[in-house]
N, C-alpha and C positions, 0 to 999 in steps of 0.2 A: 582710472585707478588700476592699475595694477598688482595683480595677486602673488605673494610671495609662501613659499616653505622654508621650513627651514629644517634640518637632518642635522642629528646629531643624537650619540646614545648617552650623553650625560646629558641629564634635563636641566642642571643650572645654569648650560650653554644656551638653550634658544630662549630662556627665562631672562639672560640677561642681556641678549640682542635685541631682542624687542624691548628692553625700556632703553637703550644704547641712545637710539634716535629718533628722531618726529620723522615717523613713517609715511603716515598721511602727507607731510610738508614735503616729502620727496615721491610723493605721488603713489603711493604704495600704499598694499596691506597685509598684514601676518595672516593669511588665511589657514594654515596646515603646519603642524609638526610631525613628523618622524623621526621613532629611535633609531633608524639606520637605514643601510640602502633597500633591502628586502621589502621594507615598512613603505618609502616614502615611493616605491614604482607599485604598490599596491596601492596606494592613494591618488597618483597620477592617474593611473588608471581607468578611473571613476570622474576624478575633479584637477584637468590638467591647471597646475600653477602659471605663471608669466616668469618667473623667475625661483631659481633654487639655489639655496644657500646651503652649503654639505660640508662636515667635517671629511678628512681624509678616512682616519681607523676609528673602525666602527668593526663590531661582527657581525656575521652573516654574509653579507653585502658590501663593501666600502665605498670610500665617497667614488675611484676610479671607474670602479666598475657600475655605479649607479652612473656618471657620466657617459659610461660606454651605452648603458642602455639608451641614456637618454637620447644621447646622439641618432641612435636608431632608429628608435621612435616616436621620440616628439622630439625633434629637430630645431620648432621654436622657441624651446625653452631656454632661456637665458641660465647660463651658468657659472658661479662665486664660487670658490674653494675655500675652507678654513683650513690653515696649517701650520703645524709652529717649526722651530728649528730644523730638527732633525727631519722632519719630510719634506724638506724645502725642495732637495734634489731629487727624491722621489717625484714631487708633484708635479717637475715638467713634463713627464709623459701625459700630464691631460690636457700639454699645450693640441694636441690631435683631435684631443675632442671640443676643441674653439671655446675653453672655458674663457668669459669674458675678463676676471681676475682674480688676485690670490689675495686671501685677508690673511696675516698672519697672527696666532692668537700668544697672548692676549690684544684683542686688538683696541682699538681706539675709535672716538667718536665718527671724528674725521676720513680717518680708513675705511669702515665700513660704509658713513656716506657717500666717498666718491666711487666706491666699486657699487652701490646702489644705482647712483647716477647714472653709470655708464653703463649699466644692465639696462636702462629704460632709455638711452640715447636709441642703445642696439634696437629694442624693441619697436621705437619709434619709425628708424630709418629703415627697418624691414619693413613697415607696415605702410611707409611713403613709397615704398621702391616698389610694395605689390599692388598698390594703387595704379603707380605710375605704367607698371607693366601689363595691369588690364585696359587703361586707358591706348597703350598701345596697340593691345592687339584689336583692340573693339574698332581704332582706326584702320587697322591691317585690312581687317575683315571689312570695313565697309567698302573701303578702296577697291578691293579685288571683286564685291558683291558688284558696285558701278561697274567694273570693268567688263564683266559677267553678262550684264543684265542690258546695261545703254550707254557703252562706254564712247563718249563722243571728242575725246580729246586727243591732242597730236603726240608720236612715239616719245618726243622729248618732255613736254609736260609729265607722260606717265612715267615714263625712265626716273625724272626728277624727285616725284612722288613718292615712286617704289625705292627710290635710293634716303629719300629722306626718312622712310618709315621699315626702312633695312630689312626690307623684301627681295630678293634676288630669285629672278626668274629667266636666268641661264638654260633651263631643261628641267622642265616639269611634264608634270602630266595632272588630269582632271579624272576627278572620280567621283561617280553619282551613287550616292546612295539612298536604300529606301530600306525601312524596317515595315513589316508586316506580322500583327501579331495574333500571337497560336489561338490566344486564349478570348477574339471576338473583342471587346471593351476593353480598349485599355489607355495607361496615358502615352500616347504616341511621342509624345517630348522628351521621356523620363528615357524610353525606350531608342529613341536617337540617340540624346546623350550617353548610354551606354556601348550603344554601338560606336560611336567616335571615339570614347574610350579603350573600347577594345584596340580599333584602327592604331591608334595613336600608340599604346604597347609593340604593337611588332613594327609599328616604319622606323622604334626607335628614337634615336638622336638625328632623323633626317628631317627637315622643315616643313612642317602640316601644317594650311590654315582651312579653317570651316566658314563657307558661307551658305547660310540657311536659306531655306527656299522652301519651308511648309514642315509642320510639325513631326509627318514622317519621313523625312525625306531631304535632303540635303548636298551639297558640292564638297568634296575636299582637294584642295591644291596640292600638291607636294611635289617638292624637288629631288630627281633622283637624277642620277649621273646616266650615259651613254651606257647600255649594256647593263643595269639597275634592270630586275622585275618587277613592275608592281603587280602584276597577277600572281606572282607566290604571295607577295605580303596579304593581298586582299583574300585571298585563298585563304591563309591561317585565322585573318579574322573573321571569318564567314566561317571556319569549323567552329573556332572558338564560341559563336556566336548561338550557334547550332547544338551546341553541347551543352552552355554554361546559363543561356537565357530561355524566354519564353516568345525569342519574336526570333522573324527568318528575316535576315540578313541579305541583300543581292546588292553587285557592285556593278556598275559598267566603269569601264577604262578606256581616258581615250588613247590618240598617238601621239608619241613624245615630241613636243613643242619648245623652242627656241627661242622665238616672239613672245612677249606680254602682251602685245596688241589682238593677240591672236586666242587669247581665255574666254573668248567666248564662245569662240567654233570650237575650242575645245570643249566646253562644260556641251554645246547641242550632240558631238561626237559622242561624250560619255553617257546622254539620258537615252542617244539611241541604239548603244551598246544595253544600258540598263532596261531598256522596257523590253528585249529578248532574252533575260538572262532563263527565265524559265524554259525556253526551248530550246536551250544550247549541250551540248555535251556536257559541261560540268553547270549546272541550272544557276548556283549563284553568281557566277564571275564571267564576266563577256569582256573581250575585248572590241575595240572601235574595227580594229583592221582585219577581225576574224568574221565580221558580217561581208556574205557575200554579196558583190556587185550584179546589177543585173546591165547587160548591154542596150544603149540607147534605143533602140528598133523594139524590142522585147519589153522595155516598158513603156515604151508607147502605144503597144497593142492591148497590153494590160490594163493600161488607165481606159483603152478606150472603150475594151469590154467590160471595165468596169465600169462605167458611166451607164452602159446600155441597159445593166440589172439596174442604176439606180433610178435610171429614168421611168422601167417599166414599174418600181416600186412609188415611185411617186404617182402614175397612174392606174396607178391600184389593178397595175393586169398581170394576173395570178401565172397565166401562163406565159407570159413573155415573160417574167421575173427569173421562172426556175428554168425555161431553155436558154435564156444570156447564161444564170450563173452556172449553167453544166458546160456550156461552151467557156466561161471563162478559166473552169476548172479542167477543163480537157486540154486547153493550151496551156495552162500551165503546165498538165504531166508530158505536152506532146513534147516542149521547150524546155522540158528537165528542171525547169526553174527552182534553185535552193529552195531548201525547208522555210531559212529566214526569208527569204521572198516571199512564199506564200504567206509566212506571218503580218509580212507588212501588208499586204493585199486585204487580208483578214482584219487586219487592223480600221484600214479604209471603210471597210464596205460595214463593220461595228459600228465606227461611229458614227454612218453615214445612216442607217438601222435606226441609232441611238437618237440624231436631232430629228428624227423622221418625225418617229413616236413622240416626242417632246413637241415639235412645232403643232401637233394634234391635241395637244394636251393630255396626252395617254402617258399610262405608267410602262416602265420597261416590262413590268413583270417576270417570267423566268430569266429574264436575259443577267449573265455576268456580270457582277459592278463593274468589270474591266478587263479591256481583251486579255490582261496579263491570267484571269478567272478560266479565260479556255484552254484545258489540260490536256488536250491531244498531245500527241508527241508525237505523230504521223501525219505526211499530208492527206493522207485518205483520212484518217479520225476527225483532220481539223475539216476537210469539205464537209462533210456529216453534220458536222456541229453550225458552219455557214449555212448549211440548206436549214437548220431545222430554226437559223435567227431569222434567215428570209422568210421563210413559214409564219413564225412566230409574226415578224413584224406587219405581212399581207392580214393573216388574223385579224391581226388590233384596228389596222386601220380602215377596215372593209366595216367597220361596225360605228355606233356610235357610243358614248359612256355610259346613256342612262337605256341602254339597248340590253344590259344583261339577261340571260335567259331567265324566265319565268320561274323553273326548277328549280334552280341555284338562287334566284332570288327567297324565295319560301325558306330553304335550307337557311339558307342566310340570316331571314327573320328569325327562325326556329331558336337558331343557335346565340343570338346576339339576347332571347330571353331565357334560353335555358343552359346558360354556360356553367352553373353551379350541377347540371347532371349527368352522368355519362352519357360520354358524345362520340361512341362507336364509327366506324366507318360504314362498317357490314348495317346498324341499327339506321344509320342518315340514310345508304341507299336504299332500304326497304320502306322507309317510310314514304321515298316517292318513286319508290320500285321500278329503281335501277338497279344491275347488279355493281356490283362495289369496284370491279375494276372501270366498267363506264363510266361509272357516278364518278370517281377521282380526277377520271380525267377530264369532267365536262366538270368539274368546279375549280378547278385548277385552269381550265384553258380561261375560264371565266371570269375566275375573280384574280389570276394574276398569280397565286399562293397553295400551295399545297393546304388542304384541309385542315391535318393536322395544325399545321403552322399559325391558319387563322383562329382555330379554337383556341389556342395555345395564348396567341397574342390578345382575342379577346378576355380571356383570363386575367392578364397580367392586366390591361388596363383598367378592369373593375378593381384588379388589392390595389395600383396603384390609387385610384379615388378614393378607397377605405382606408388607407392608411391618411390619405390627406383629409376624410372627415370624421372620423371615428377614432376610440379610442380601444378599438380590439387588437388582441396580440396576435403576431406573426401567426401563430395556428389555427388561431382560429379564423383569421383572413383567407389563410389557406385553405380550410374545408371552404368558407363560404363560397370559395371559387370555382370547385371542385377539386381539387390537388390537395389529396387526405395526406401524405408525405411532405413536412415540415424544412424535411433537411432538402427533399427536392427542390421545394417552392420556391427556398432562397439561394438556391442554387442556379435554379431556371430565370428569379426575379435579378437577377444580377447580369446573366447572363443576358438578356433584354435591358436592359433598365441601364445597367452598368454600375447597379450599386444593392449591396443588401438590402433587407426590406427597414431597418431599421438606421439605415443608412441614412435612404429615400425620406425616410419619416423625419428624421432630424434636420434634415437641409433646410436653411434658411428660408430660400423662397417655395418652398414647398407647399404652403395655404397662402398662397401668395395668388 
């Protein structure tokens, strides 16, 4: 059913259009009148119509210029003109604004139903053609996701494909992107979708399709000509993004392609443009061809000194670990090896760190969510930061889990029954008289977390329980916690949780 207005400043006009004809039988309904144009885009407004019915002269506002608005801004409004003689010739200036037809008044049963009619044919065949046009692009998208991902079929099959779903990939290029955001908790989907919105503003009228590959994080296709940048376009949308949002934006780019066969080594090109974009000259946008190459001799020496740190780390020998990785860090400055070199090496020897501790069943602890986490911008900052994961990782694995230090275990009990009192640092280490910079650093190397941090997080998991069995208010959860600060509690419980405290409380499976 379809909602109609109707504009006009003499009210014995839309009084007698509405009993004119069985509305309902033409699929419609009188939802709104306005005395004139002014009236009826203050009513739009609020409650957009499907179709508007408008006299010509009106004051204030007239029906032209209520078309001119509408055209502007709600686009899908179907639009009827009333007009009698004398504006006849006037009223073709709103053949511009796609008015669907003219009723001349006084008009007739007949007249007004068939310019009804054919407001809701229009309505229908828009609403078929935007069906038809997500239906296409959703096949766009998957076609190109195969091609992407495990495209197994021959250049003509795909030629065929891309020609039947009028894809043209003459010269393109692959662009990865990933959104990270500012604010810890967030919807990482809501926050892509904006981001491809931005993108999709400055490429313009040039052909962008998106294929998804993780809620923050994504492919875009786009066809640009010989001599076309796409590191300005991605440039504006990573300021834009940087300015206008609450999440950081990085693009990688790869090298302009010819072949459709060949989208997939372009999307590996762009994700390893994208995982350096942080240690590049301009942090968010990296090109494919701007990573420097290392020569085949040079990293063959490199994998092999790296293997030699991994191996001594798998046999837990402290000292073979850190004379391999000073010798594999000494060739690298002896061989001048790029900065991005070093990063990928770094890369290696992280994750290599990462399944160590894992195949142990140990936590990473201080270590980075992800090498993209180490901030160095120098290759002497980033060795620093490798020796103190090697550290880290000999640490963890020289022990076992139910090994914690005895100190730190006591602390531990202490604070897990007395989270509702102040739980000073200076007050923890004198309790088992340590001074306060030792004591930090033997419960941190210990339990994995800054002190603070675990109070903090033990905090938050007793309101989260109180709010799932009690019926006490945000404040008073919050003293119970010890967090006398109302407006912090739910500031801090959000920022853990990912949701206000009354948020948390309402959610469905929450006593679940």
């Amino acid at each position: 059913m379809y909602s109609v207005m109707l504009v006009d400043n003499e009210p014995i006009i839309p009084r007698g259009l509405m009993q004119l004809i069985d509305w309902r039988g033409h699929g419609c309904r009188v939802m709104a009148v306005a005395r004139d144009g002014a009236d009826a885009v203050r009513q739009i407004q609020e409650f957009p119509p499907d179709i508007v019915i408008t006299d010509i002269r009106m004051p204030e506002m007239d029906g032209l210029q209520l078309c001119a608005w509408v055209r502007e801004h709600a686009p899908g409004i179907q639009l009827i003109l009333l007009t009698g003689f004398p504006d006849f010739e006037y009223a073709q200036q709103a053949i511009q604004y796609q008015v669907v037809d003219f009723v001349l008044k006084p008009t007739t049963e007949e007249a007004l139903a068939a310019a009804v009619d054919k407001a809701c044919r229009q309505l229908q065949k828009a609403a078929d053609g935007g069906a038809e046009q997500r239906s296409l692009l959703l096949e766009q998208q998957m076609l190109l996701g195969e091609m992407i991902f495990h495209n197994r079929h021959s250049l003509l099959y795909t030629l065929n494909r891309l020609n039947s779903l009028h894809i043209l990939l003459d010269s393109y290029y692959v662009l990865s992107l990933d959104v990270l955001s500012r604010e810890g908790a967030a919807d990482e989907s809501a926050q892509l979708q904006e981001a491809q919105e931005i993108l999709e503003k400055f490429c313009g009228e040039r052909k962008l399709y998106f294929v998804s590959r993780g809620d923050s994080c994504c492919y875009a296709v786009v066809r640009l000509q010989e001599g076309e940048d796409p590191a300005a376009l991605c440039a504006q949308a990573v300021e834009e993004a940087d300015r206008e949002t609450d999440f950081v934006l990085t693009i990688g780019i790869s090298r302009r392609h010819q072949n459709p066969l060949q989208l997939g080594e372009a999307a590996r090109e762009a994700d390893d443009a994208q995982r350096f974009t942080l240690y590049s000259s301009q942090p968010s946008v990296m090109r494919c061809e701007d990573l420097p190459r290392l020569s085949e001799n040079t990293a063959h020496v490199l994998l092999e000194k790296l293997r030699l740190v991994e191996s001594a780390l798998e046999n837990r020998s402290r000292e073979a670990a850190v004379k391999n990785l000073e010798d594999l860090c000494a060739f690298m400055r002896a061989e001048k090896v790029p900065f991005s070199g070093t990063q990928q090496i770094a890369l290696l020897l992280y994750n290599f760190c990462l399944s160590l501790l894992l195949s142990h069943n140990l936590s990473s602890g201080s270590f980075p969510e992800d090498v993209s986490s180490l901030h160095s911008e120098t290759p002497a900052a980033l060795e620093l930061e490798l020796r103190s994961i090697v550290q880290e990782t000999l640490l963890r694995i020289s022990r076992t889990p139910g090994n914690i230090d005895s100190i730190i275990y006591e602390v531990k009990q202490y604070i897990d029954e007395n989270y509702s009192a102040s739980l000073s640092l200076d007050a923890l280490a004198a309790q088992v008289h340590l001074s306060p910079s030792y004591f930090s650093k033997l419960f941190k190397r210990e339990m994995g977390e800054n002190l603070s941090t675990y109070i903090l997080h033990t905090r938050i998991e007793r309101a989260r329980f109180l709010l799932r069995t009690t019926d006490k208010k945000a404040y008073e959860i919050a003293e119970a916690v010890g967090i006398y600060d109302p407006v912090y509690f739910s500031k801090i419980f959000k920022k853990v949780t990912g949701m206000k405290p009354k948020e948390y409380r309402d959610r469905p499976d929450t006593n679940k």
